[in-house]
mmCIF file of the N, C-alpha and C atoms, coordinates in Angstrom:
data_MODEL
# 
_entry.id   MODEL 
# 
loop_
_atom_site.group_PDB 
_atom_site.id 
_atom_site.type_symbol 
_atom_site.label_atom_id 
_atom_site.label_alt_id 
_atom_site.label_comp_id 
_atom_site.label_asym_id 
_atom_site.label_entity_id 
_atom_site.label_seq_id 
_atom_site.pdbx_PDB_ins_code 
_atom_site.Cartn_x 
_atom_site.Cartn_y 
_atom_site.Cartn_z 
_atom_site.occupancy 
_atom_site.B_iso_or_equiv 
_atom_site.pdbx_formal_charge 
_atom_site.auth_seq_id 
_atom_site.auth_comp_id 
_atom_site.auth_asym_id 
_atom_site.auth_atom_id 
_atom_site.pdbx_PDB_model_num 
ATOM 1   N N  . UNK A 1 1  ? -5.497  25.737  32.522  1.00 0.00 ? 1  UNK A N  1 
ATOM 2   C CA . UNK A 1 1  ? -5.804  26.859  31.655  1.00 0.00 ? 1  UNK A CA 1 
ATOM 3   C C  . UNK A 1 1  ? -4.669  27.119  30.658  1.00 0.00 ? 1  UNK A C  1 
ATOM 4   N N  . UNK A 1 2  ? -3.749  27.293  31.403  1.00 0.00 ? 2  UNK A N  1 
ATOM 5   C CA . UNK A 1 2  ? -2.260  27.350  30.421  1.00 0.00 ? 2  UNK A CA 1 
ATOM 6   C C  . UNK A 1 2  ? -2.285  26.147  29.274  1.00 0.00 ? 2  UNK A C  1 
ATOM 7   N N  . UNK A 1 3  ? -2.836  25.019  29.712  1.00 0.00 ? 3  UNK A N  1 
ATOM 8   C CA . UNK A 1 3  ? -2.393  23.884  28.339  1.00 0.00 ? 3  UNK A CA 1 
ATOM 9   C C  . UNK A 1 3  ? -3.874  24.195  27.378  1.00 0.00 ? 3  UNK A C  1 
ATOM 10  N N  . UNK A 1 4  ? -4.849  24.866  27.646  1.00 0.00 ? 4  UNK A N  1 
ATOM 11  C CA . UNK A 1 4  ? -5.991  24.950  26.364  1.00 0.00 ? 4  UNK A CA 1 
ATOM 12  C C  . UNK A 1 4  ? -5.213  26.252  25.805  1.00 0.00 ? 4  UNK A C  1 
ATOM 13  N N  . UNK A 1 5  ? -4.530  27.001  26.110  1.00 0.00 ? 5  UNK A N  1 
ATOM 14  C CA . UNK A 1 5  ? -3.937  28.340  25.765  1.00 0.00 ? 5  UNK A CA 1 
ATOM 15  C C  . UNK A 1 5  ? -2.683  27.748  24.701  1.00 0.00 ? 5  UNK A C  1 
ATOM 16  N N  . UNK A 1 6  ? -1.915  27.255  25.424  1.00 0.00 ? 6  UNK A N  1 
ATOM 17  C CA . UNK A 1 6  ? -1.220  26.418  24.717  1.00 0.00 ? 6  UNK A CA 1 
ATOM 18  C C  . UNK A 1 6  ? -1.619  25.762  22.828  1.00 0.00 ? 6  UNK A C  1 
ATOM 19  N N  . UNK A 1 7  ? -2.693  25.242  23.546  1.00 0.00 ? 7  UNK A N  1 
ATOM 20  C CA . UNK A 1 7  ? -3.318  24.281  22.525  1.00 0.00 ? 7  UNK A CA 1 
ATOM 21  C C  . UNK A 1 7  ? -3.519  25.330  21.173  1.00 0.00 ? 7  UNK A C  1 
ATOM 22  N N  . UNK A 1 8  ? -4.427  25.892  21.854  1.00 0.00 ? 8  UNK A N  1 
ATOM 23  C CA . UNK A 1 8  ? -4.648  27.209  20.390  1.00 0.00 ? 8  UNK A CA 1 
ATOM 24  C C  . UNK A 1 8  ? -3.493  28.066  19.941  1.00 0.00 ? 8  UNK A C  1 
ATOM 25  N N  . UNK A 1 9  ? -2.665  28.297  20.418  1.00 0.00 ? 9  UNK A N  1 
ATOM 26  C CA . UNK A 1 9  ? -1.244  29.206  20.503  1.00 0.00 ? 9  UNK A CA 1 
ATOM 27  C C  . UNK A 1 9  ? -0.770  28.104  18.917  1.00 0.00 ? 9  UNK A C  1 
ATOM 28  N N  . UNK A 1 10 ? -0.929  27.170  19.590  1.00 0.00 ? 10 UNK A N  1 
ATOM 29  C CA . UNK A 1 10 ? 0.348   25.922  18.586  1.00 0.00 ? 10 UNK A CA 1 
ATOM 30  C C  . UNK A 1 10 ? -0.571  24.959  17.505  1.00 0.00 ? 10 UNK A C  1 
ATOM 31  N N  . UNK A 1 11 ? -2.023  25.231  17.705  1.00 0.00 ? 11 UNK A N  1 
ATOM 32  C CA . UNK A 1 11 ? -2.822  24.604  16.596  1.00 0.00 ? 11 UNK A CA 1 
ATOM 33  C C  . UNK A 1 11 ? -2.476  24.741  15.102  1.00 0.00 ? 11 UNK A C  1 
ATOM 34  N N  . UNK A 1 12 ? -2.282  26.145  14.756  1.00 0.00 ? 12 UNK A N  1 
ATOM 35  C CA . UNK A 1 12 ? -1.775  26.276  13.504  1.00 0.00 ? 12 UNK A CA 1 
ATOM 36  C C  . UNK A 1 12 ? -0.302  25.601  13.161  1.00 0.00 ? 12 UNK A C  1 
ATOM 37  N N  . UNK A 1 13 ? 0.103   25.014  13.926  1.00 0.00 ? 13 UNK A N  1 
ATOM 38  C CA . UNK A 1 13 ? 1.360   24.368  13.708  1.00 0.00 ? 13 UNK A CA 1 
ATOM 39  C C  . UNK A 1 13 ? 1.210   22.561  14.055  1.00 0.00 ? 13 UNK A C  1 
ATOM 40  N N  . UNK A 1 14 ? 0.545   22.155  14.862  1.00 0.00 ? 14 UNK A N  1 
ATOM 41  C CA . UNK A 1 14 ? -0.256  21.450  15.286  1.00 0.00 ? 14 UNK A CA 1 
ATOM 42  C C  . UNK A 1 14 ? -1.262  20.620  14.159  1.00 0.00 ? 14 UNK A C  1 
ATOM 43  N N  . UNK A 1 15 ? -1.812  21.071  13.584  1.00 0.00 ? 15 UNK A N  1 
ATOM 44  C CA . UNK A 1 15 ? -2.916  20.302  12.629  1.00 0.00 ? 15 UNK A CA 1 
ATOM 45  C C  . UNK A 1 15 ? -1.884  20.526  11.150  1.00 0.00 ? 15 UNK A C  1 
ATOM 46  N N  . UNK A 1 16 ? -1.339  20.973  10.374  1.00 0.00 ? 16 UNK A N  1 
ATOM 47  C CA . UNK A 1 16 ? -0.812  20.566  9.526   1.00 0.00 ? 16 UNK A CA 1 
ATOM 48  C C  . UNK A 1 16 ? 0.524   19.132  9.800   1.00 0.00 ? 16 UNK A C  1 
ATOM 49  N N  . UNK A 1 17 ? 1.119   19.254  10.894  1.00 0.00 ? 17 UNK A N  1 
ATOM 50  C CA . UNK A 1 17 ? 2.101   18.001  11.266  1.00 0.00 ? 17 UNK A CA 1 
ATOM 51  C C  . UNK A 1 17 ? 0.733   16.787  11.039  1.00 0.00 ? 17 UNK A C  1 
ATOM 52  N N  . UNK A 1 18 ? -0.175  16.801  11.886  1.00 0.00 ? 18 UNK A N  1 
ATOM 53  C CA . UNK A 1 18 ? -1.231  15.801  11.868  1.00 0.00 ? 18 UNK A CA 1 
ATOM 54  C C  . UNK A 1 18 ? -1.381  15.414  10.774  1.00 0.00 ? 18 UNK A C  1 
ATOM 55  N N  . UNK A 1 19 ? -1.984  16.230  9.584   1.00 0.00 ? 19 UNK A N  1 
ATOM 56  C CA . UNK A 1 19 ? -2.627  15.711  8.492   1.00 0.00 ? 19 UNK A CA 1 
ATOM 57  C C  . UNK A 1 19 ? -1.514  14.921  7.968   1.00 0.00 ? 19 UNK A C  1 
ATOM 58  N N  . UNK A 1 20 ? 0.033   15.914  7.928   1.00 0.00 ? 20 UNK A N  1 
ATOM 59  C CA . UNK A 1 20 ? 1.328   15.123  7.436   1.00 0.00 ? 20 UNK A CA 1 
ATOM 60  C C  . UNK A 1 20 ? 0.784   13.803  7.719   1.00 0.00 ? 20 UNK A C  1 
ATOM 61  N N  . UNK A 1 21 ? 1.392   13.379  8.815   1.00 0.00 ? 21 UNK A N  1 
ATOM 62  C CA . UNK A 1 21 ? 1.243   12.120  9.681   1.00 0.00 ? 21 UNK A CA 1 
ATOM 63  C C  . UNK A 1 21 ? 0.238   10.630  9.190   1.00 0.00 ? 21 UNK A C  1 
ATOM 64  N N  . UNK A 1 22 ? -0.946  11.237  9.015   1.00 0.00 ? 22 UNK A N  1 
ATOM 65  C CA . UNK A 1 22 ? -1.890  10.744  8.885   1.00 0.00 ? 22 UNK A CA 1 
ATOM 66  C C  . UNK A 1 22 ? -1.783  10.137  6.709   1.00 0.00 ? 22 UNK A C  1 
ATOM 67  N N  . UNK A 1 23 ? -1.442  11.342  6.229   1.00 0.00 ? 23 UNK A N  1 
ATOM 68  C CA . UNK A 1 23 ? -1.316  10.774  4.775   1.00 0.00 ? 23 UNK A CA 1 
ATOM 69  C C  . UNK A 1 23 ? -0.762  9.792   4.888   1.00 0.00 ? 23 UNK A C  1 
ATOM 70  N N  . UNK A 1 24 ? 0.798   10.261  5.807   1.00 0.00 ? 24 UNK A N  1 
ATOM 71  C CA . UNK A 1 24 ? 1.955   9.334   5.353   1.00 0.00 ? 24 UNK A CA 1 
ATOM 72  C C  . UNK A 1 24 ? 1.536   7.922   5.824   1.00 0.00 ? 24 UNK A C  1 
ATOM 73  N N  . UNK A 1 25 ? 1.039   7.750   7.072   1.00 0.00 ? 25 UNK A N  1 
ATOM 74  C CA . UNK A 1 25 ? 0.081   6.484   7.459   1.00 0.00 ? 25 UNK A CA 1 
ATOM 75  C C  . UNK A 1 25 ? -0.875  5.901   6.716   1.00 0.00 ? 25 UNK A C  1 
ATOM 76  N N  . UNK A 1 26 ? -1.166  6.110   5.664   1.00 0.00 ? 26 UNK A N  1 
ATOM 77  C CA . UNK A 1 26 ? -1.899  6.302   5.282   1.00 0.00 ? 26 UNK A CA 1 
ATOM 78  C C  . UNK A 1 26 ? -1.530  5.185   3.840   1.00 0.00 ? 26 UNK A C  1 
ATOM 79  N N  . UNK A 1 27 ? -0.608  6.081   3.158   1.00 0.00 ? 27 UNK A N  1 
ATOM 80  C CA . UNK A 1 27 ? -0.186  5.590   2.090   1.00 0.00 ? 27 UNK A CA 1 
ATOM 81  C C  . UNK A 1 27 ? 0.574   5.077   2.120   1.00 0.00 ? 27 UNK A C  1 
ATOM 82  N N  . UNK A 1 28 ? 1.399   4.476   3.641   1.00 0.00 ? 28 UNK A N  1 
ATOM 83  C CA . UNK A 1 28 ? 2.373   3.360   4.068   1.00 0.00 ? 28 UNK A CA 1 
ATOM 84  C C  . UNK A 1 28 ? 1.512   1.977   3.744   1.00 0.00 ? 28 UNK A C  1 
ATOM 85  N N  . UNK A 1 29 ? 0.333   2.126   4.657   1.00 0.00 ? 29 UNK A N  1 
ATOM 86  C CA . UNK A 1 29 ? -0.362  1.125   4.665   1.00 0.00 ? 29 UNK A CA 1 
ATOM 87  C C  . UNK A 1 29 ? -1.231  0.980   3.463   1.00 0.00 ? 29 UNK A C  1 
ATOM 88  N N  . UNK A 1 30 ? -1.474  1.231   2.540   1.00 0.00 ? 30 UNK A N  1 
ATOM 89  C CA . UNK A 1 30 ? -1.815  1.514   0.988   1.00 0.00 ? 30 UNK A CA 1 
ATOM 90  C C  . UNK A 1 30 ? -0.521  0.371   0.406   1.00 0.00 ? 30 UNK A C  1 
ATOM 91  N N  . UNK A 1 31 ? 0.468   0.817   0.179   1.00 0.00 ? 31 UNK A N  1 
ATOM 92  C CA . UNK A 1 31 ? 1.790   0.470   0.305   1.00 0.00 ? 31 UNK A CA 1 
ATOM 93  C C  . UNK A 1 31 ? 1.863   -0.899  0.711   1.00 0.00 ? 31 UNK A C  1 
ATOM 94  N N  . UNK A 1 32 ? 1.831   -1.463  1.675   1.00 0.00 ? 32 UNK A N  1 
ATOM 95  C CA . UNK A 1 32 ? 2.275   -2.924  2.104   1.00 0.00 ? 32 UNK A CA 1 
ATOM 96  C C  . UNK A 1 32 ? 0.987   -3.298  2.489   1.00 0.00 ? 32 UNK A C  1 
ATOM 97  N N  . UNK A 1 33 ? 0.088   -3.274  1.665   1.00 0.00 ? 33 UNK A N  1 
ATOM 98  C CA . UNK A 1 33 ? -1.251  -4.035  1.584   1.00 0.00 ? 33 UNK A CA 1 
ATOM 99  C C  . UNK A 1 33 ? -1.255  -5.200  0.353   1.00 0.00 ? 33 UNK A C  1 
ATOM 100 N N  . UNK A 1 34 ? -0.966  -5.938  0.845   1.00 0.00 ? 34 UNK A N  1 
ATOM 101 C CA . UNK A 1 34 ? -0.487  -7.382  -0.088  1.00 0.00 ? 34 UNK A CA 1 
ATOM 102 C C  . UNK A 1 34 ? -2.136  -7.859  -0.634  1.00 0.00 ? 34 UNK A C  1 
ATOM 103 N N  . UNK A 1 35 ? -2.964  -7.315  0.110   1.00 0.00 ? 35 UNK A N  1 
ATOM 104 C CA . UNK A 1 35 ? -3.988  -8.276  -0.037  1.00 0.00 ? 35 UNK A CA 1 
ATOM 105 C C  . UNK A 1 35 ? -4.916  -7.977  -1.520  1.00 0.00 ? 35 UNK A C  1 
ATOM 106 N N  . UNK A 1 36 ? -4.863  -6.442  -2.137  1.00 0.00 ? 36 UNK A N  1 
ATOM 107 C CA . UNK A 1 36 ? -4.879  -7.068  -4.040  1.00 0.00 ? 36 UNK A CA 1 
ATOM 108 C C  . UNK A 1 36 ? -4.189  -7.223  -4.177  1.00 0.00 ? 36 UNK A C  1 
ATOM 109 N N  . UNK A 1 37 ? -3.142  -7.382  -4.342  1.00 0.00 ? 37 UNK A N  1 
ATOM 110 C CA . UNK A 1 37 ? -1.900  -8.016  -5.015  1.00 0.00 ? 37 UNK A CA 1 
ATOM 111 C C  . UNK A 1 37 ? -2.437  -9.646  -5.414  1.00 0.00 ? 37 UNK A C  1 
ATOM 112 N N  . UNK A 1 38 ? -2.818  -10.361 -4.141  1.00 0.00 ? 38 UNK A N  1 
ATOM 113 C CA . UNK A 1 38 ? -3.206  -11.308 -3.853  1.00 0.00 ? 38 UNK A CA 1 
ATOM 114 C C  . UNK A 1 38 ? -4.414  -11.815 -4.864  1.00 0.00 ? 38 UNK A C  1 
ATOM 115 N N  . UNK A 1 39 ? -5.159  -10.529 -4.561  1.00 0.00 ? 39 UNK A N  1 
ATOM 116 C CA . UNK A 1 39 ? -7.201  -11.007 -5.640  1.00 0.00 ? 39 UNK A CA 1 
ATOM 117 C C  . UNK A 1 39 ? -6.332  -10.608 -7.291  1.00 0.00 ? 39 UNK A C  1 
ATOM 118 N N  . UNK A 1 40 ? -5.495  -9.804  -7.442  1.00 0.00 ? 40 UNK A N  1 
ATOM 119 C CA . UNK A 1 40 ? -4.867  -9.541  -8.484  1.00 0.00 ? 40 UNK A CA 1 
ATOM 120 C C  . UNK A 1 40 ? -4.568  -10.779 -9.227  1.00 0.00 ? 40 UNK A C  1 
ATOM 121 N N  . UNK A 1 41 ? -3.587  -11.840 -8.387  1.00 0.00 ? 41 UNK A N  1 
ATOM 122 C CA . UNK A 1 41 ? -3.524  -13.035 -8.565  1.00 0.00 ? 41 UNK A CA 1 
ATOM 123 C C  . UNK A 1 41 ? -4.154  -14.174 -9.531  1.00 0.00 ? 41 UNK A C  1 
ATOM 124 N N  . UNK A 1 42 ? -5.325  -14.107 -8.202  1.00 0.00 ? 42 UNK A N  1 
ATOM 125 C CA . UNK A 1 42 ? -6.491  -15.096 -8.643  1.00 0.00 ? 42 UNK A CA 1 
ATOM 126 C C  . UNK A 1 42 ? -6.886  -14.447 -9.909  1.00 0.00 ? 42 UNK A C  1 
ATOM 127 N N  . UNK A 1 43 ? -7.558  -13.422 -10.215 1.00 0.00 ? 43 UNK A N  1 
ATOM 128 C CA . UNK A 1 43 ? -7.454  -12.894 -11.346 1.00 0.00 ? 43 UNK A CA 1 
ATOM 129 C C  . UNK A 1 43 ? -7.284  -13.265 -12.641 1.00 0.00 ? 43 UNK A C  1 
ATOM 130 N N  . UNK A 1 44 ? -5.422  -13.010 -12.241 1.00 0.00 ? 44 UNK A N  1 
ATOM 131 C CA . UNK A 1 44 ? -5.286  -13.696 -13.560 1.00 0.00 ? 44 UNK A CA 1 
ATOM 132 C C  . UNK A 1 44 ? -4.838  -14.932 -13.950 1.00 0.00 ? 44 UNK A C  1 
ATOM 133 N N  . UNK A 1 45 ? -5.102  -15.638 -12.834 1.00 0.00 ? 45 UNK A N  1 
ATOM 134 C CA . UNK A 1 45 ? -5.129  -17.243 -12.583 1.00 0.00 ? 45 UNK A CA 1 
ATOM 135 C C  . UNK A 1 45 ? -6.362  -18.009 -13.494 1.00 0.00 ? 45 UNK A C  1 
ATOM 136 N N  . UNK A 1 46 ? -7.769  -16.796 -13.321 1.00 0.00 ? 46 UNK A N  1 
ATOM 137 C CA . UNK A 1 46 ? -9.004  -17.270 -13.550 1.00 0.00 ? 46 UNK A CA 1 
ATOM 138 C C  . UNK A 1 46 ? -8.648  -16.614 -15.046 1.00 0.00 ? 46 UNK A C  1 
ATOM 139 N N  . UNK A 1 47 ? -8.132  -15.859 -15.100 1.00 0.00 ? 47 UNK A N  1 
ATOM 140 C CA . UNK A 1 47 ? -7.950  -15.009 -16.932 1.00 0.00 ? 47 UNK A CA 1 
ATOM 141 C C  . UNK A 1 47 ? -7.061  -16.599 -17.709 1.00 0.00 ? 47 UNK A C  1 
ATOM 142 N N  . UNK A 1 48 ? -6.148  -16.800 -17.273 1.00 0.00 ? 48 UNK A N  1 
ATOM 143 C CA . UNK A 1 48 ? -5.810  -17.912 -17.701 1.00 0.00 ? 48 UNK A CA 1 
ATOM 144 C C  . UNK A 1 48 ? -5.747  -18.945 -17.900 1.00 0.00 ? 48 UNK A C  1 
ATOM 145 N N  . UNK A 1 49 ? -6.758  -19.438 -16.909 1.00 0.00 ? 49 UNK A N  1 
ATOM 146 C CA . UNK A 1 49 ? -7.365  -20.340 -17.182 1.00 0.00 ? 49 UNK A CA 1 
ATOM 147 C C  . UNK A 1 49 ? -8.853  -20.867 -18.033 1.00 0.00 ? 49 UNK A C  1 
ATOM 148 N N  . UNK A 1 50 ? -9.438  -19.699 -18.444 1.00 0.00 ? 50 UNK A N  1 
ATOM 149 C CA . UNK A 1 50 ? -10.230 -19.820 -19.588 1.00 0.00 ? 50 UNK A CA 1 
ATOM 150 C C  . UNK A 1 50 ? -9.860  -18.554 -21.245 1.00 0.00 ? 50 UNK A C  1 
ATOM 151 N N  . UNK A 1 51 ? -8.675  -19.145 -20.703 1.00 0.00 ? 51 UNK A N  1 
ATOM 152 C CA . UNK A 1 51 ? -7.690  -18.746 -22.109 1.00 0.00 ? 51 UNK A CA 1 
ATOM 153 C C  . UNK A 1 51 ? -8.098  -17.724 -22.804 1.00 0.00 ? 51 UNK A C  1 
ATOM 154 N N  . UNK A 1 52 ? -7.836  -16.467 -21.698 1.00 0.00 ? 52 UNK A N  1 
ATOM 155 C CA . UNK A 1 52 ? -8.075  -14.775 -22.219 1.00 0.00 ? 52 UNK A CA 1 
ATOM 156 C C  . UNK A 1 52 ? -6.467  -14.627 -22.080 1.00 0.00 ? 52 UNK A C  1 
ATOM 157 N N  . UNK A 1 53 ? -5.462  -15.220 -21.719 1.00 0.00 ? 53 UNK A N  1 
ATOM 158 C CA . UNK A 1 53 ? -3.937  -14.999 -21.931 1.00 0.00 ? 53 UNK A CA 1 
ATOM 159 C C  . UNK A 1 53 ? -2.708  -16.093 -22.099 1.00 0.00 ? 53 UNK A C  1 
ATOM 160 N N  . UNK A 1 54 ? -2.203  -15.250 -23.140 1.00 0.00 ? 54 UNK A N  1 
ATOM 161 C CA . UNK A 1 54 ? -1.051  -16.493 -23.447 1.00 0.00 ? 54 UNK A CA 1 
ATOM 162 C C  . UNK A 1 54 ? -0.080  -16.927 -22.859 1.00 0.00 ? 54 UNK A C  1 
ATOM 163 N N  . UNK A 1 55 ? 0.219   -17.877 -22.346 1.00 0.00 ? 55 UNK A N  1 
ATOM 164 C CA . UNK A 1 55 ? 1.095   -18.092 -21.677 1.00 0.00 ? 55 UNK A CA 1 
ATOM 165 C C  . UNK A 1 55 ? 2.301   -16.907 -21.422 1.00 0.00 ? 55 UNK A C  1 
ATOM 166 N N  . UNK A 1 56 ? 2.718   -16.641 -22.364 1.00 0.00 ? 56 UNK A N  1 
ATOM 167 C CA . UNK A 1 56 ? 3.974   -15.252 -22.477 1.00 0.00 ? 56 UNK A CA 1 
ATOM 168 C C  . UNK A 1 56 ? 3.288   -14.458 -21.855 1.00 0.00 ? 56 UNK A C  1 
ATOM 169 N N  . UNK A 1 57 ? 1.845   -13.999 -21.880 1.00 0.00 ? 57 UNK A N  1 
ATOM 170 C CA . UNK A 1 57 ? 1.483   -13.100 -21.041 1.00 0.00 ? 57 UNK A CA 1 
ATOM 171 C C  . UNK A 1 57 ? 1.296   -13.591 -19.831 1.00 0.00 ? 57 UNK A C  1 
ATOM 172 N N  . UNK A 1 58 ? 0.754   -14.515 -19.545 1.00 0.00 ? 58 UNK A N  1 
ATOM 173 C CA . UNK A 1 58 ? 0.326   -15.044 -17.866 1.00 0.00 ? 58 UNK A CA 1 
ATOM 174 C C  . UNK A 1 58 ? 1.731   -14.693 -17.509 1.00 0.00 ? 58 UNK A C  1 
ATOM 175 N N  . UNK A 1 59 ? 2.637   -15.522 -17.728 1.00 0.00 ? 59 UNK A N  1 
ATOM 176 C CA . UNK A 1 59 ? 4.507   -14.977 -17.014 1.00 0.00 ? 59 UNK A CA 1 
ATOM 177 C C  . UNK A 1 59 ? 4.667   -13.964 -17.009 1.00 0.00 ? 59 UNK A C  1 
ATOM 178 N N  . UNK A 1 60 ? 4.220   -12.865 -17.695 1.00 0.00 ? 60 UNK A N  1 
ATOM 179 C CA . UNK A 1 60 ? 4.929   -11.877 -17.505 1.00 0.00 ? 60 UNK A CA 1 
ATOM 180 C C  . UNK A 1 60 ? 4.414   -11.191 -16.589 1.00 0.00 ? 60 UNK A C  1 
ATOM 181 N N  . UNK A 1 61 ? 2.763   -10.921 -16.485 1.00 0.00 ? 61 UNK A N  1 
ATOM 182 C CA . UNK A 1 61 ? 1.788   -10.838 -15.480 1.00 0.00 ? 61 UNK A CA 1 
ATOM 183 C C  . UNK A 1 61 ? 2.050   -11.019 -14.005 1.00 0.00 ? 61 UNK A C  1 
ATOM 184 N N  . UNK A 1 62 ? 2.315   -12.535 -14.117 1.00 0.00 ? 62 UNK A N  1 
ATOM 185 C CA . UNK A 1 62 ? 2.468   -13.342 -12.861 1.00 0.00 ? 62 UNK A CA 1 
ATOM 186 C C  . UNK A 1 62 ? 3.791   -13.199 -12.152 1.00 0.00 ? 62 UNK A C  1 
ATOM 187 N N  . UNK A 1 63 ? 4.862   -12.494 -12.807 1.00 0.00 ? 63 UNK A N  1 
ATOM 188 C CA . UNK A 1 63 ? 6.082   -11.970 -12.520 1.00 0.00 ? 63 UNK A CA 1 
ATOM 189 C C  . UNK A 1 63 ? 6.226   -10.457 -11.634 1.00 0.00 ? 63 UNK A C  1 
ATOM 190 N N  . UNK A 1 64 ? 5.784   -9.728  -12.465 1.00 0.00 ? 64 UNK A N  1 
ATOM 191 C CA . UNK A 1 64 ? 5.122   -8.768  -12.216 1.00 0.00 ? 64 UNK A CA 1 
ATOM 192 C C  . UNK A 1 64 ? 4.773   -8.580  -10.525 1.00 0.00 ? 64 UNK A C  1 
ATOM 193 N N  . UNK A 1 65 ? 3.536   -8.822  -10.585 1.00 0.00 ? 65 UNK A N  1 
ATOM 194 C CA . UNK A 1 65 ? 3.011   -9.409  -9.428  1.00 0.00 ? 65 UNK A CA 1 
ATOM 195 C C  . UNK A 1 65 ? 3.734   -10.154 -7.939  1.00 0.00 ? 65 UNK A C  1 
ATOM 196 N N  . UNK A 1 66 ? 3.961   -10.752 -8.535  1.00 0.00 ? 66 UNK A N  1 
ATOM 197 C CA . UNK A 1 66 ? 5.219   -11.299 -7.779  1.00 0.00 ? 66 UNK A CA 1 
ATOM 198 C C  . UNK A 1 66 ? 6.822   -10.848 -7.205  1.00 0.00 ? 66 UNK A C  1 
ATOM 199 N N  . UNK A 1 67 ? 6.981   -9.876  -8.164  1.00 0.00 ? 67 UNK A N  1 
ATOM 200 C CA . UNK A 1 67 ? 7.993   -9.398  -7.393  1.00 0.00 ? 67 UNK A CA 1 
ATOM 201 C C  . UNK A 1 67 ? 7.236   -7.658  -6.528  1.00 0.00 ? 67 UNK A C  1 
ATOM 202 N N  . UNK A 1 68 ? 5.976   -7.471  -7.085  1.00 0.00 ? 68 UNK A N  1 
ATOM 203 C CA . UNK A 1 68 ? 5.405   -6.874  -6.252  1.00 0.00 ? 68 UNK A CA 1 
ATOM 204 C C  . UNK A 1 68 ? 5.369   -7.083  -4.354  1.00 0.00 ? 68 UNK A C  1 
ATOM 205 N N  . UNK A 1 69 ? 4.570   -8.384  -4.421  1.00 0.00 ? 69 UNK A N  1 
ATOM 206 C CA . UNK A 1 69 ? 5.016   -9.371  -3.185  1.00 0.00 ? 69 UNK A CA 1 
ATOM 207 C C  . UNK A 1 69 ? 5.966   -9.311  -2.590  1.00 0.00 ? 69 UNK A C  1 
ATOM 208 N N  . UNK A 1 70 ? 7.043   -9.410  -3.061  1.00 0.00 ? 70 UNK A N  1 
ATOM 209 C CA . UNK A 1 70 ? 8.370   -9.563  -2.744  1.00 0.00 ? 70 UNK A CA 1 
ATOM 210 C C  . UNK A 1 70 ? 9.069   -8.555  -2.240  1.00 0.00 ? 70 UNK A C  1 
ATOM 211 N N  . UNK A 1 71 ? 8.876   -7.112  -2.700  1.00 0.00 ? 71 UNK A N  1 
ATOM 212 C CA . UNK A 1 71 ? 9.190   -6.159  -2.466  1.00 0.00 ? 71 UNK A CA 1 
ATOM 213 C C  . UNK A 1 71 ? 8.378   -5.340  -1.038  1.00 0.00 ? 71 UNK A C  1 
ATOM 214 N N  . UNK A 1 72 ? 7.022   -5.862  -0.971  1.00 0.00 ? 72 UNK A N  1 
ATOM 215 C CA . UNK A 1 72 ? 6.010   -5.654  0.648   1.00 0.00 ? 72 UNK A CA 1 
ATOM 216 C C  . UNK A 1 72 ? 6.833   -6.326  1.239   1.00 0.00 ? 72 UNK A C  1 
ATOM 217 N N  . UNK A 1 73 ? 7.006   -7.444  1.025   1.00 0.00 ? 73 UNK A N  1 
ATOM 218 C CA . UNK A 1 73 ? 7.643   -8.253  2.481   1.00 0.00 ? 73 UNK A CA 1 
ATOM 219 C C  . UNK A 1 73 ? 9.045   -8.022  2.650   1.00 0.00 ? 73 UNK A C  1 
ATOM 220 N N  . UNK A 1 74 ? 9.967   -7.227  1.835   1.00 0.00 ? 74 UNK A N  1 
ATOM 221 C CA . UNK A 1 74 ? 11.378  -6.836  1.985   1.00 0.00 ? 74 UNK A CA 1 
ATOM 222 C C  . UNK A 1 74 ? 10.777  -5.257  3.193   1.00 0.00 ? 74 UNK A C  1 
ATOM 223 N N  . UNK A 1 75 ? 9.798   -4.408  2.406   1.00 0.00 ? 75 UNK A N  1 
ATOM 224 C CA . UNK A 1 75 ? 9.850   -3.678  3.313   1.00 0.00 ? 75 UNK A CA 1 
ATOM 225 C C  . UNK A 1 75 ? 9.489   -4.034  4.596   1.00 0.00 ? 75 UNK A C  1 
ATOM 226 N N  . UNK A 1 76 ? 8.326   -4.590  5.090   1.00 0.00 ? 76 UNK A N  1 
ATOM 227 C CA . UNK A 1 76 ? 7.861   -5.148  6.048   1.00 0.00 ? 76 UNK A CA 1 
ATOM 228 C C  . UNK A 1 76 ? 8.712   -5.203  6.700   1.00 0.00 ? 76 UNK A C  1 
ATOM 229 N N  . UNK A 1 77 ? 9.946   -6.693  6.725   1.00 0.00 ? 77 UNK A N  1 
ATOM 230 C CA . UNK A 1 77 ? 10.599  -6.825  7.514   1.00 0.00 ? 77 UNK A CA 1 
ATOM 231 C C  . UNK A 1 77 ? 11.792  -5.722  7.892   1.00 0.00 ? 77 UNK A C  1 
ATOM 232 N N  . UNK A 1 78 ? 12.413  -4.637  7.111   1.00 0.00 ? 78 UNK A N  1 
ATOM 233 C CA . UNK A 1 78 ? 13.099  -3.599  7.500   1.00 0.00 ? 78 UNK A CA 1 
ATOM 234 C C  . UNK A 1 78 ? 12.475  -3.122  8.823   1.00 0.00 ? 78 UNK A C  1 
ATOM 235 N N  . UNK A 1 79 ? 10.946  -2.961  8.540   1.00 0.00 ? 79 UNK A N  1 
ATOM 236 C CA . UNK A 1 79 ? 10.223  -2.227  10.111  1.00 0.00 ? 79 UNK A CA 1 
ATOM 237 C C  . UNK A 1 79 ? 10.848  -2.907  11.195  1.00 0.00 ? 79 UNK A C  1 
# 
């Protein structure tokens, strides 16, 4: 009885930590989701290859991108 008493006593303190929690989970994994990065890629692999970009642009694009990559998997491995 004491812990449902509990429960409601500390809910209002209780469900805002949660939602915290849950964004931040949220937009971590938003965050080190490589996988558009990836269709991003192909993209503009397929943009450049039926010559919608100029080379100067594909590099700069494809740079871009790439150190996107680079920067998920720096965080990643900190975890």
């Amino acid at each position: 009885m004491a812990l449902i008493v509990d429960d409601i006593i500390l809910a209002p303190i209780k469900f805002p930590v949660w939602i915290c929690k849950k964004l931040s989970e949220s937009a971590e994994k938003e965050m080190t989701d490589d996988s558009s990065i990836h269709e991003d890629l192909l993209e503009l692999q397929m943009r450049y290859e039926l010559g919608e970009l100029s080379d100067e642009e594909y590099d700069r694009q494809e740079t871009r991108l790439m150190e996107k990559l680079e920067e998920i998997r720096k965080y990643k491995e900190e975890d």
